[in-house]
ZAMARGU-4260 file (C-alpha; in steps of 0.2 Angstrom, whole numbers, plus 5000, padded with zeros to 4 digits):
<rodrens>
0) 5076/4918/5165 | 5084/4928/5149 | 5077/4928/5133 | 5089/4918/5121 | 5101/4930/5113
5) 5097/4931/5095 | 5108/4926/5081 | 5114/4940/5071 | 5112/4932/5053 | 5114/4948/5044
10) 5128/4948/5029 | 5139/4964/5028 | 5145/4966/5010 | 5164/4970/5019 | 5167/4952/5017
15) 5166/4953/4998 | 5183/4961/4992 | 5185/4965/4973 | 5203/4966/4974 | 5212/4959/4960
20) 5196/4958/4951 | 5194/4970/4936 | 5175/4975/4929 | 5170/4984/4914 | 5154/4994/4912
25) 5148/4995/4895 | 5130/5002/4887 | 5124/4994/4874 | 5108/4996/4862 | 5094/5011/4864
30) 5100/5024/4874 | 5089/5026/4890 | 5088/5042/4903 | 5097/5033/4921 | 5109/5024/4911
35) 5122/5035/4919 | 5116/5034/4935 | 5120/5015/4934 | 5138/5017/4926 | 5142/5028/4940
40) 5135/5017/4953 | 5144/5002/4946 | 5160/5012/4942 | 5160/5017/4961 | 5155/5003/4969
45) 5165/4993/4960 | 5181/5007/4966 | 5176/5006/4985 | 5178/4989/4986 | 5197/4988/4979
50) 5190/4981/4961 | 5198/4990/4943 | 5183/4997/4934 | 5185/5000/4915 | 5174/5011/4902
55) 5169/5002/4887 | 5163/5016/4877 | 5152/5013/4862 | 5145/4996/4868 | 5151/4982/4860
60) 5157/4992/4846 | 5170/4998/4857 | 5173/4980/4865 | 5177/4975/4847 | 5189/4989/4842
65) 5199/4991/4859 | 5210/5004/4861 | 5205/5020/4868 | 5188/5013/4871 | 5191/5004/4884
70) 5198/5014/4898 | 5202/5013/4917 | 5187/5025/4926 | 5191/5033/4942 | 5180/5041/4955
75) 5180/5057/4948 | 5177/5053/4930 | 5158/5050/4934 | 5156/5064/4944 | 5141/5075/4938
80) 5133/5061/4927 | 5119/5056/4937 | 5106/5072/4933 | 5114/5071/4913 | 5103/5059/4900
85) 5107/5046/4887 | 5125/5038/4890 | 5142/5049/4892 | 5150/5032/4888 | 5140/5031/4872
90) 5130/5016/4866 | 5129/5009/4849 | 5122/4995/4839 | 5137/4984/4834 | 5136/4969/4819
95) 5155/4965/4822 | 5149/4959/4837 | 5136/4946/4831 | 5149/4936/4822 | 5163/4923/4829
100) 5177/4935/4823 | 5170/4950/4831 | 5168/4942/4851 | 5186/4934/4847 | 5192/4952/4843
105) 5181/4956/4861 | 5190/4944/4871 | 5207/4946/4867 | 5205/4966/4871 | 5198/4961/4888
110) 5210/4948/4894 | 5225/4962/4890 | 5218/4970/4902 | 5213/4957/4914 | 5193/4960/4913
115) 5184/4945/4919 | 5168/4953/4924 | 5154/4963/4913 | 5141/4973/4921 | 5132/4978/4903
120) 5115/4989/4904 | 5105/4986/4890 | 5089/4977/4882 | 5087/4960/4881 | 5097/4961/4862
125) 5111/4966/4871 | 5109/4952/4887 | 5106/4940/4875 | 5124/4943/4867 | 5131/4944/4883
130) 5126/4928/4888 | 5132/4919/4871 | 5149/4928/4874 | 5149/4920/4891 | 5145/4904/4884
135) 5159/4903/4870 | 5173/4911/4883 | 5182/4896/4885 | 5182/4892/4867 | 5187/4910/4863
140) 5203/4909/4875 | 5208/4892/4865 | 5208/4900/4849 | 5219/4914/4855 | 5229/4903/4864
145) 5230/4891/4847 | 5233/4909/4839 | 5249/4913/4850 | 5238/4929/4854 | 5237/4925/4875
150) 5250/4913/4883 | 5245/4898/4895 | 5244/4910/4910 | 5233/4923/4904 | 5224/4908/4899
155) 5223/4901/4914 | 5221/4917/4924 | 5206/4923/4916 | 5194/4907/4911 | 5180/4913/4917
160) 5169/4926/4913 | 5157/4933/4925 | 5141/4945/4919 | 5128/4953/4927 | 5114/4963/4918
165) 5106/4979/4920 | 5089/4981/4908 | 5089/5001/4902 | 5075/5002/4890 | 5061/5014/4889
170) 5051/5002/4883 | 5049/4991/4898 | 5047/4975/4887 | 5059/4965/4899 | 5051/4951/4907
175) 5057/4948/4925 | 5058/4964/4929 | 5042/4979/4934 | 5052/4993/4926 | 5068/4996/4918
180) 5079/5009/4917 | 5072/5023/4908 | 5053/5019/4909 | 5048/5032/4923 | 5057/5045/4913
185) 5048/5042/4897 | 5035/5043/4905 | 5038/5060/4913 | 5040/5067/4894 | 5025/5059/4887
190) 5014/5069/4901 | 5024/5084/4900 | 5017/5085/4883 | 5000/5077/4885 | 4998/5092/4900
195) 5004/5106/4888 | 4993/5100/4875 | 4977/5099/4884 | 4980/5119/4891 | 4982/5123/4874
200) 4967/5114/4865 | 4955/5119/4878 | 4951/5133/4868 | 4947/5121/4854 | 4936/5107/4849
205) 4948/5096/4843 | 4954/5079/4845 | 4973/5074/4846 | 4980/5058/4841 | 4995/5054/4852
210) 5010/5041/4845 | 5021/5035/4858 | 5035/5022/4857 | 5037/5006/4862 | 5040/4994/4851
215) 5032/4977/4851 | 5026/4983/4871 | 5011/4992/4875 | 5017/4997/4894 | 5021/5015/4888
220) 5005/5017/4879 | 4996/5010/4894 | 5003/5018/4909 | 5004/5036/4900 | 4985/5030/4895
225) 4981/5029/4915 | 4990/5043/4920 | 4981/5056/4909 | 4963/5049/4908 | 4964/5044/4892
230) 4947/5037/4882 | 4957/5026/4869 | 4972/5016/4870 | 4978/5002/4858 | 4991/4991/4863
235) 5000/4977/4853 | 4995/4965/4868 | 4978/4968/4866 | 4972/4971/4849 | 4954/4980/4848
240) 4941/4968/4843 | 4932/4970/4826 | 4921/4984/4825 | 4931/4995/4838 | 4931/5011/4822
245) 4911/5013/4830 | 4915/5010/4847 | 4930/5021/4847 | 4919/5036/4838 | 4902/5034/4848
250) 4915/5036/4864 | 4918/5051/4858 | 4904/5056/4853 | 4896/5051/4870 | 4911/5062/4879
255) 4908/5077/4869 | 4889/5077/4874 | 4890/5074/4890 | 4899/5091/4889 | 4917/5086/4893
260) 4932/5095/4889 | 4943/5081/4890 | 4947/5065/4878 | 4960/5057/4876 | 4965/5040/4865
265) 4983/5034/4866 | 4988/5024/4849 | 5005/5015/4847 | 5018/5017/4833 | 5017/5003/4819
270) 4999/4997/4827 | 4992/4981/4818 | 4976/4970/4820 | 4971/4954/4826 | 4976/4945/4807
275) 4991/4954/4803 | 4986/4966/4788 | 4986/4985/4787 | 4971/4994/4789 | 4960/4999/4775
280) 4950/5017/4780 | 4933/5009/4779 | 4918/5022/4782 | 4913/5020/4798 | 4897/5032/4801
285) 4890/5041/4820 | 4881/5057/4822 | 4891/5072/4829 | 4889/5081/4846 | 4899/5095/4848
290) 4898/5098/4867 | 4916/5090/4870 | 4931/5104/4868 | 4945/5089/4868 | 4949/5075/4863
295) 4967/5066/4863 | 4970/5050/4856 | 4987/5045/4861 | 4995/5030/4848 | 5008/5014/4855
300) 5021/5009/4844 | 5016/4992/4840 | 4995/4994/4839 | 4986/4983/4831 | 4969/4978/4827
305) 4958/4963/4829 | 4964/4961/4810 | 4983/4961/4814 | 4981/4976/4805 | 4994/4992/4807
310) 4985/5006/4814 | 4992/5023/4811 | 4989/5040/4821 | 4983/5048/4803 | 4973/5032/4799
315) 4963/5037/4818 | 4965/5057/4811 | 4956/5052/4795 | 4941/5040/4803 | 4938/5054/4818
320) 4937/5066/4801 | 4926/5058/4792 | 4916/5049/4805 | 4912/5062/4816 | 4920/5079/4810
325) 4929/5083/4824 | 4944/5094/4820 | 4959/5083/4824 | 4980/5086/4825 | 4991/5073/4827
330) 5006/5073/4838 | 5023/5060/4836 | 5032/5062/4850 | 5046/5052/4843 | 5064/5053/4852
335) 5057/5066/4865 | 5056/5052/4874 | 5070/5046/4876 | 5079/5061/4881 | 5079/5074/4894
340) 5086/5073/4913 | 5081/5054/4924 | 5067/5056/4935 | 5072/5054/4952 | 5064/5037/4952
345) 5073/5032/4937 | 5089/5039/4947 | 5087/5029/4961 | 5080/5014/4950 | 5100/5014/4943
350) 5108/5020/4957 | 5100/5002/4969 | 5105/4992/4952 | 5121/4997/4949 | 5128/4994/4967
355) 5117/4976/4967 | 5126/4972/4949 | 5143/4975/4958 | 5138/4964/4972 | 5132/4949/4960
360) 5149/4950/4952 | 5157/4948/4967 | 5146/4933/4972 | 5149/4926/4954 | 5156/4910/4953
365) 5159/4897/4940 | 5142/4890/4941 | 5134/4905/4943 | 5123/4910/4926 | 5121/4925/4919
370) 5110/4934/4928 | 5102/4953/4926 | 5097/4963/4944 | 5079/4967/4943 | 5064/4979/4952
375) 5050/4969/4957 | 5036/4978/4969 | 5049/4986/4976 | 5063/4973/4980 | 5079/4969/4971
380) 5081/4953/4964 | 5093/4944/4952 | 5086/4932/4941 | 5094/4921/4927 | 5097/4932/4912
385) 5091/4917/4899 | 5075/4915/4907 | 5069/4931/4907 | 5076/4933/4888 | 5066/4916/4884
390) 5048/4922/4894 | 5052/4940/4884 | 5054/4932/4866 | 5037/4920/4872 | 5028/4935/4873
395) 5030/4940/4855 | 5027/4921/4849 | 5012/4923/4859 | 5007/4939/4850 | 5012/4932/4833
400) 5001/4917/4835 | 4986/4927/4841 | 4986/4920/4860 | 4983/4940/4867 | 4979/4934/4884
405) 4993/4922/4885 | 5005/4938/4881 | 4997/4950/4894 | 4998/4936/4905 | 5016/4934/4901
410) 5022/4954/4903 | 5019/4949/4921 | 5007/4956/4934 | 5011/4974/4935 | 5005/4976/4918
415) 4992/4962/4921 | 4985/4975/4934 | 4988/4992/4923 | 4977/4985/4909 | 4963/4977/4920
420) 4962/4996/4931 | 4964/5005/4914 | 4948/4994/4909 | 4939/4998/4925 | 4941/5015/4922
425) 4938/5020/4904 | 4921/5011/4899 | 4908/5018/4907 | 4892/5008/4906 | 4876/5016/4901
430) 4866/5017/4920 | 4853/5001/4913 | 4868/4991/4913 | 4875/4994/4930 | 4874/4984/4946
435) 4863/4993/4959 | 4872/4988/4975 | 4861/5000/4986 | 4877/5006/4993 | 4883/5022/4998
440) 4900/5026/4999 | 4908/5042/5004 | 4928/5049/4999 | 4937/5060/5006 | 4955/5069/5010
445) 4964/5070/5027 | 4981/5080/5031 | 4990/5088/5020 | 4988/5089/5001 | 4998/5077/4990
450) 4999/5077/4973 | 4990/5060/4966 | 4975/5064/4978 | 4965/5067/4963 | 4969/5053/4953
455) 4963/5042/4967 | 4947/5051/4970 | 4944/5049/4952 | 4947/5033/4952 | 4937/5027/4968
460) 4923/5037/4960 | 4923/5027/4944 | 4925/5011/4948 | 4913/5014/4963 | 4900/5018/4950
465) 4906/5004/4941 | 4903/4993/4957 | 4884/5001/4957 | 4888/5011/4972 | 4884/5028/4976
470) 4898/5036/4978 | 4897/5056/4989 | 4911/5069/4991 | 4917/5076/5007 | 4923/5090/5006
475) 4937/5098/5019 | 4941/5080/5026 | 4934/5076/5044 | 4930/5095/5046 | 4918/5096/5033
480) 4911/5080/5037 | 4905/5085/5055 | 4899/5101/5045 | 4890/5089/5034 | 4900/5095/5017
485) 4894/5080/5008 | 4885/5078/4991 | 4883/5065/4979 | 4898/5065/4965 | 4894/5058/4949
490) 4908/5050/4935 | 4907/5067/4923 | 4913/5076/4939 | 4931/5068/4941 | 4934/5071/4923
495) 4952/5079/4921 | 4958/5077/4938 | 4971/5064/4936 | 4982/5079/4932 | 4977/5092/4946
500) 4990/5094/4959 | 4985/5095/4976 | 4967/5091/4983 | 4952/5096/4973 | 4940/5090/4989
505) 4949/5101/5000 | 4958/5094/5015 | 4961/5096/5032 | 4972/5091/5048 | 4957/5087/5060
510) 4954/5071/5070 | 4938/5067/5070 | 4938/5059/5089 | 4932/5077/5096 | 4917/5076/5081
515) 4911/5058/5085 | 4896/5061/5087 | 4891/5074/5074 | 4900/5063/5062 | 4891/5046/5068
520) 4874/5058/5064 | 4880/5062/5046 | 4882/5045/5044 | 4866/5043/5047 | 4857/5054/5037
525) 4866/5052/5022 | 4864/5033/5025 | 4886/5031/5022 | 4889/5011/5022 | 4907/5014/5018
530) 4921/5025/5020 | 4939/5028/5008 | 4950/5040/5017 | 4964/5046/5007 | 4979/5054/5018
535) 4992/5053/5028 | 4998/5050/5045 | 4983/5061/5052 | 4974/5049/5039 | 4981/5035/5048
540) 4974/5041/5066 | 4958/5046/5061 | 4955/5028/5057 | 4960/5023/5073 | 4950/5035/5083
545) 4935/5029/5071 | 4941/5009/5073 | 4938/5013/5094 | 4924/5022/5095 | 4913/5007/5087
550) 4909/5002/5105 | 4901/5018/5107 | 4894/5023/5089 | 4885/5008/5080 | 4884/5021/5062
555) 4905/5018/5064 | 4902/4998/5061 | 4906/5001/5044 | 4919/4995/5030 | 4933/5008/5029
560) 4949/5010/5018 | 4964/5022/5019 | 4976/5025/5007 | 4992/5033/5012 | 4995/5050/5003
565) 5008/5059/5010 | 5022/5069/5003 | 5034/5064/5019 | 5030/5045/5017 | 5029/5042/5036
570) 5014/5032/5037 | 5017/5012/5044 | 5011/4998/5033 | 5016/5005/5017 | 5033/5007/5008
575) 5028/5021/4997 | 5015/5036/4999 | 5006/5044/4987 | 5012/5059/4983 | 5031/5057/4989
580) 5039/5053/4972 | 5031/5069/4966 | 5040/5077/4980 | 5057/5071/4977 | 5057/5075/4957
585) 5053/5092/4964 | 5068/5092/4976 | 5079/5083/4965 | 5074/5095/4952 | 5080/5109/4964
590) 5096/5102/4966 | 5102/5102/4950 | 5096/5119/4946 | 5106/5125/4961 | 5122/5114/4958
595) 5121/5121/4941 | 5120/5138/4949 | 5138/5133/4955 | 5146/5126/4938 | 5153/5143/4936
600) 5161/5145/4957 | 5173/5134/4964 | 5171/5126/4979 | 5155/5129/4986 | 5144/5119/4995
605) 5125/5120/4997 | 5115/5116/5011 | 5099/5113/5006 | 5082/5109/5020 | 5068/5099/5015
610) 5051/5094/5023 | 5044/5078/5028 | 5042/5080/5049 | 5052/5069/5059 | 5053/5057/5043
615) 5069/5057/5033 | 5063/5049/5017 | 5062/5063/5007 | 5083/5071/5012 | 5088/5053/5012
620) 5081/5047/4994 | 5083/5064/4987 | 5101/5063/4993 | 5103/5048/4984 | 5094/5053/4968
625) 5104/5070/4967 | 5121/5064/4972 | 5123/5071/4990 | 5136/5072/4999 | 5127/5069/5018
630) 5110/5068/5022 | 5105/5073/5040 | 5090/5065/5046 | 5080/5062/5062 | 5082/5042/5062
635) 5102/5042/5061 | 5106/5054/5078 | 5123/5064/5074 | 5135/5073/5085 | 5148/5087/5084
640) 5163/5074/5079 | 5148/5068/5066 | 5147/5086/5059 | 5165/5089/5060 | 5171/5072/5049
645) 5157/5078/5035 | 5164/5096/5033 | 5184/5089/5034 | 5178/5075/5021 | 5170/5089/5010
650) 5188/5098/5012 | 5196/5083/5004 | 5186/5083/4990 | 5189/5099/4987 | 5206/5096/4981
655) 5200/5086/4968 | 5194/5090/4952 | 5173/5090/4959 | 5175/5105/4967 | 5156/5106/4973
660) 5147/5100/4989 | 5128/5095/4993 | 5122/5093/5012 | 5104/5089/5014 | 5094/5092/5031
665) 5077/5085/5036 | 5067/5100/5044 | 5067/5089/5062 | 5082/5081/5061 | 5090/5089/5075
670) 5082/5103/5087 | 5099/5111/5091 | 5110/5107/5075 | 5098/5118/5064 | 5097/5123/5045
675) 5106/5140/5051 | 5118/5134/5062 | 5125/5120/5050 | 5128/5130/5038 | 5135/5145/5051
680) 5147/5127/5057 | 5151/5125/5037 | 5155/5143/5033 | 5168/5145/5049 | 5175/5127/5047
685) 5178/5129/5026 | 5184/5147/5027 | 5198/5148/5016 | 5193/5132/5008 | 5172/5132/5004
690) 5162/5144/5004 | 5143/5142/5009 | 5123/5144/5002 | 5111/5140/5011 | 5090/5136/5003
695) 5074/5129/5009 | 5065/5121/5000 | 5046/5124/5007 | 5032/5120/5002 | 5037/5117/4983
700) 5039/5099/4988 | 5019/5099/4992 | 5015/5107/4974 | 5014/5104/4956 | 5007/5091/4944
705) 5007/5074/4950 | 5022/5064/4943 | 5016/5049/4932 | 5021/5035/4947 | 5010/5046/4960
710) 4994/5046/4945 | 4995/5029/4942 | 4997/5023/4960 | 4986/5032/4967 | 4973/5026/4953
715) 4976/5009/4955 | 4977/5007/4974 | 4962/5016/4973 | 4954/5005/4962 | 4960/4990/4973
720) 4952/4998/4989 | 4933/5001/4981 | 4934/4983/4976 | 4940/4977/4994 | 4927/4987/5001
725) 4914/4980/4988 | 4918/4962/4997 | 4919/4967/5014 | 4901/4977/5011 | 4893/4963/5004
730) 4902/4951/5017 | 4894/4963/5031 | 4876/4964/5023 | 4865/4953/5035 | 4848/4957/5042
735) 4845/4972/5028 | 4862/4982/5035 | 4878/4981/5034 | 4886/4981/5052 | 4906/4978/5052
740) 4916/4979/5068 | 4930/4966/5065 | 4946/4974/5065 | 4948/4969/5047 | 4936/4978/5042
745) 4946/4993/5046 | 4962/4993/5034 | 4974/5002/5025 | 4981/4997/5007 | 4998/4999/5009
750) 5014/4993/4998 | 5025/4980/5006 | 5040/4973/4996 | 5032/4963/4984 | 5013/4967/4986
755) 4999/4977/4988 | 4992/4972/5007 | 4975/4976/5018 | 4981/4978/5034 | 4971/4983/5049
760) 4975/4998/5057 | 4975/4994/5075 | 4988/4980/5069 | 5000/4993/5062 | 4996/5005/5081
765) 5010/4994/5090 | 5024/4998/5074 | 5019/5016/5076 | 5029/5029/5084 | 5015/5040/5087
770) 5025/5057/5096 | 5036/5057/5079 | 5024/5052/5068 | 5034/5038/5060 | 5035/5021/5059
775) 5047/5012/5070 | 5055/5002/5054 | 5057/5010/5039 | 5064/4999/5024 | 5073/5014/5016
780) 5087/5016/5028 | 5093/5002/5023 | 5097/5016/5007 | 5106/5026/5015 | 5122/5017/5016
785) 5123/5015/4998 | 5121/5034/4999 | 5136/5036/5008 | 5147/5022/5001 | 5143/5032/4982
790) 5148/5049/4991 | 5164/5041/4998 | 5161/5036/5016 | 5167/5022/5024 | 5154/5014/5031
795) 5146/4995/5035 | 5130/4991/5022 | 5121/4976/5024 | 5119/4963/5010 | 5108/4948/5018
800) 5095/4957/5010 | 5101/4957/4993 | 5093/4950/4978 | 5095/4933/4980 | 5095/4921/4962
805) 5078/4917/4960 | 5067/4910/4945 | 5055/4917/4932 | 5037/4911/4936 | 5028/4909/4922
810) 5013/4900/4930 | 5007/4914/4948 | 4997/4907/4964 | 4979/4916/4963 | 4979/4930/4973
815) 4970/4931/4990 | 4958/4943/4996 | 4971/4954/5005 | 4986/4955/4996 | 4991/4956/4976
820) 5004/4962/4965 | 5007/4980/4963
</rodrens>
């Protein structure tokens, strides 16, 4: 008998017109890199699906004043915005708006023009007077009726007000959301400077004192604190406790005689202590060891004490000075942060907002409340704009009245986690005060490099120690481990790599199932109880290979980990590589040097090849994070008629005023339709109307220093993995031996939506396309129509997927053994 047919129950966004429906796009508040990429996202979607869209420039100042301020966008108006920072449409802070008068003078500029429907990117300042002008709208419309200012029909034709939010803040202090619109590129300044500052005082013994912003949130401080190593960080969440001026200094101390040449301490701007009051430099005395080159102390706007005392990057210059006569520098990175070009994250971050805001305004009816499109794991969701604004403002009350853990609690689990891996990883206790587990557990790389390698190695090995494991290297992945390239690696070894691109253990492609038994015997003499594999797709095999080969090799009946670190992110069971967003800044970063190259020529388009295997992540989300205008990948077959519609569409928009195309080709897209051959195809069909260049990218996409994302996931999946395979060794101890040969004690940690998940790899072997190295669903094409829609395609884009109105939890079910948050 058949199967049943299966309902299709999918939603296609073509049902949703915006016709007769006007929106206006308005920044408002602290200017934040990606805010463009949002406006033009919004500005476009909002044009393909038959809507008006308006430019309110100068945010609600602009509102306010009318005019020339607001003005009707068009397609081409946001053309080259997306690589630019800040807001083209400006942004200001606007007391006219805070009073009755000033939102009457708002409203009767909008309803001339018919706008019923506000997309505003801002912080939660700038929400919150969104939603109080949504809430007076009808009593705003009575007054200008009473006033004679509207008539019954305009009235009537515009009572409700629609708004949809977009958080753009560098600061990530929005609760609801796991980042905002700015944060990754902040971020990318703030280790910029941290990397040039530690080539340059390696010559040195000094200490630098870092300030970063942030306001009344820590996360900057934080994240920038476990993406550089740092030593110290204070954060306004988690004021030190008394007596932190002689544990901060014997850190040091301790660092510079264990002959270091790396320290770092991270301190916010306008820190206090626990009680509120300023810090008074009280002598604070420890002996001096001058082994260590560096230290770097890097400050969070917002550190306090256990005092609620301010503390101040010279406050921590002058105690290092006097306590331990360290030559120290101080370094205020101030607006830095807040400009340069968006990361591609940040890009794509905007871009996946600024269509979703679109699509809520579409949805909105009049029931519907405010509501602002957040990020959480890696999922869109809309969530009611008050009750993230309310858990936000708890946050400080909870800071205020000295309940710390209530307010970490409260920033939600993604900074929950950063703190407790951050605490993991920075205290190292002395070797009387460490649990001996009688466990060894050996680390290594597989594959191809990918920047983040290190900054999980490091990690595994500290918090490994930390577990009271011993931890051994392998060098040259399961090559060297046949060879028997394995020694012991102890916590001072991994110090600095969290910045080092590529992989410091060395790495290689082979399989270890022609080396079974050579490897089984190394087991044995080094007495492994436990493997982390760090790698990708060959990674992903090895495991398997190991996984069926217990029946034959009882030393292989051991825990084992992998976590996938891949620059072309074709590994199944995880959503995101380690490695891959280092890659796409690289290509996206490529792009706009060579559109720039063209800013000088007309008409000229650019075919540009990148890596990634049969995998079309990287084209496909570097498309999107550099404004593409087609992106050719294995997944998505095309034809001759395919490549004939891309170079007549590219002749179209030609004879407008963006005069300059970008194609993108995955390396194994196609084995006919080649890098040379599409752009031979572009350079015959646009004769006379484009002219061509062709690059490939290589093996740049493999290099560099890790991005901030790739350091700080890799360090704290890697810190998730050591602690699974702490459970699952002590689960598997019996008989004076630890023997595991469950399939779940074979896993890899991947990212799924929401969560950080153990899966077991021969569960993952049937969603595998093993002769394309892929797996057989991959959640980001569900991007690539939103790719096409912002280049100007007409296509189909599926929406039963898309952030559905959900609620702020304040109170979390405990995680389990096998899955967390990210």
């Amino acid at each position: 008998m058949a199967a049943p047919k299966r309902q299709d129950t999918r939603k296609f966004f073509e049902n949703l017109s915006g016709a007769g429906k006007s929106i206006a796009v308005l920044t408002s508040g602290g200017d934040a890199q990606g805010m463009n990429a949002a406006v033009r996202a919004a500005v476009r979607m909002g044009i393909y699906v038959g809507a008006k869209v308006y430019f309110i420039h100068e945010g609600y100042q602009g509102m306010v004043d009318g005019g020339d301020n607001i003005k009707e966008a068009t397609w081409e108006s946001v053309s080259s915005m997306l690589q630019v920072g800040g807001t083209v449409i400006g942004s200001a802070r606007c007391k006219d708006f805070r009073s009755r008068e000033g939102r009457l003078k708002a409203a009767h500029n909008l309803v001339q023009r018919g706008i019923t429907n506000l997309c505003v990117i801002g912080g939660d300042g700038s929400l919150t007077g969104a939603n109080l002008f949504r809430e007076e709208w009808s009593s705003l419309l009575d007054e200008l009726l009473q006033q004679g200012l509207i008539d019954e029909e305009a009235a009537h034709s515009n009572s409700e007000l629609h708004i949809v939010g977009m958080v753009g803040s560098i600061d990530n202090d929005f609760c609801g959301t796991d980042m905002t619109i700015g944060t990754d590129s902040a971020l990318h300044r703030i280790i910029e400077v941290v990397d040039a500052i530690m080539t340059t005082a390696q010559s040195h013994q000094r200490t630098f004192v870092l300030e970063v912003m942030g306001r009344h949130c820590g996360y900057l401080a934080l994240v920038s604190a476990l993406a550089c190593g740092a030593d110290w960080v204070f954060i306004p969440e988690m004021p030190p406790e008394d007596g932190w001026e002689d544990d901060m200094c014997q850190k040091l101390s301790e660092s510079r005689s264990r002959g270091s040449r790396l320290n770092i301490i991270i301190v916010p701007e306008g820190a206090i202590d626990r009680q509120g009051q300023a810090i008074s430099s009280d002598s604070v005395k420890d002996n001096r060891a001058d082994k260590k080159r560096l230290n770097i102390i890097i400050v969070a706007e917002g550190a306090i004490d256990s005092h609620n005392k301010s503390i101040t990057p010279d406050y921590i210059k002058d105690l290092v000075v006097r306590c331990l006569g360290f030559d120290t520098r101080v370094t205020i990175l101030g607006h830095v942060q807040r400009g340069g070009t968006p990361s591609a994250f940040d890009r794509i971050l905007a871009s996946r907002m600024g269509v979703e805001a679109v699509l809520a305004l579409l949805e909105a009816s009049a029931d519907t409340p405010a509501c602002v499109v957040s990020l959480v794991g890696n999922q869109a969701v809309r969530l009611p704009l008050m009750e993230c604004v309310q858990v936000t403002q708890e946050v400080q009350k909870a800071m205020d009245e000295k309940r710390f853990d209530e307010a970490v609690r409260l920033r939600g689990r993604s900074f929950e986690n950063n703190l407790s891996t951050y605490r993991l990883l920075s205290h190292r206790k002395v070797d009387s005060e460490l649990p001996n587990s009688s466990f060894n557990v050996a680390v290594l790389n597989v594959g191809a490099p990918a920047a983040g390698m290190n900054a999980a190695v490091r990690a595994a090995v500290r918090v490994g120690i930390t577990e009271g494991h011993k931890m051994f290297a392998v060098s040259d992945g399961f090559e060297g481990f046949y060879k028997g390239q394995i020694k012991e690696i102890k916590w001072g070894d991994v110090g600095g790599w969290t910045g080092q691109g590529g992989s410091l253990l060395g790495t290689k492609r082979t399989l270890p199932g022609k080396h079974l038994e050579k490897i089984a015997e190394q087991i044995r003499i080094h007495n492994i109880n436990a493997l982390l594999v760090i790698g990708g797709f060959e990674a992903f095999e090895s495991l398997l290979q190991l996984y069926e080969a217990r029946a034959n090799y009882e030393e292989l009946c051991i825990p084992m980990c992998m976590l996938p670190a891949t620059i072309s992110n074709n590994v199944p069971g995880t959503d995101l590589s380690i490695g891959a967003d280092t890659s796409l800044n690289a290509i996206v970063e490529a792009c706009d040097r060579i559109k720039q190259s063209a800013s000088g020529t007309k008409r000229r388009v650019f075919i540009i090849e990148t890596m990634g295997g049969y995998c079309g992540y990287l084209a496909t989300v570097g498309g999107l994070a550099s404004g593409a205008d087609t992106v050719y990948i294995y997944e998505e077959p095309c034809d001759i008629r395919d490549l004939q519609a891309n170079v007549e569409h590219l002749t179209e928009k030609m004879k407008t005023s963006i005069q300059r195309g970008l194609v993108l080709r995955n390396e194994n897209s196609n084995e006919n339709f080649t890098t040379d051959f599409i752009y031979q195809l572009y350079t015959e069909e646009g004769r006379g109307v484009f002219d061509c260049r062709k690059n490939i990218l290589g093996h740049m996409q493999q290099g560099g220093a890790p991005s901030p994302f790739d350091r700080n996931f890799g360090t704290k999946i890697s810190a998730k993995a050591i602690q699974w395979i702490t459970r699952t060794l002590k689960d598997s101890y019996k008989g004076g031996r630890v023997f595991a040969n469950s399939e779940d004690t074979v896993c890899l940690l991947g990212m799924r939506r929401r969560a950080l998940v153990f899966q077991p790899v021969s569960q993952l072997r049937d969603e595998t396309d093993f002769v394309h190295r892929i797996p057989k669903e991959q959640w980001w094409l569900k991007l690539r129509p939103l790719m096409k829609i912002l280049a100007k395609y007409k296509t189909s884009y599926d929406v039963s997927d898309a952030g559905q109105l959900e609620h702020v939890s304040r109170f979390r079910p405990k995680e389990s053994n096998n899955s967390s948050a990210i």
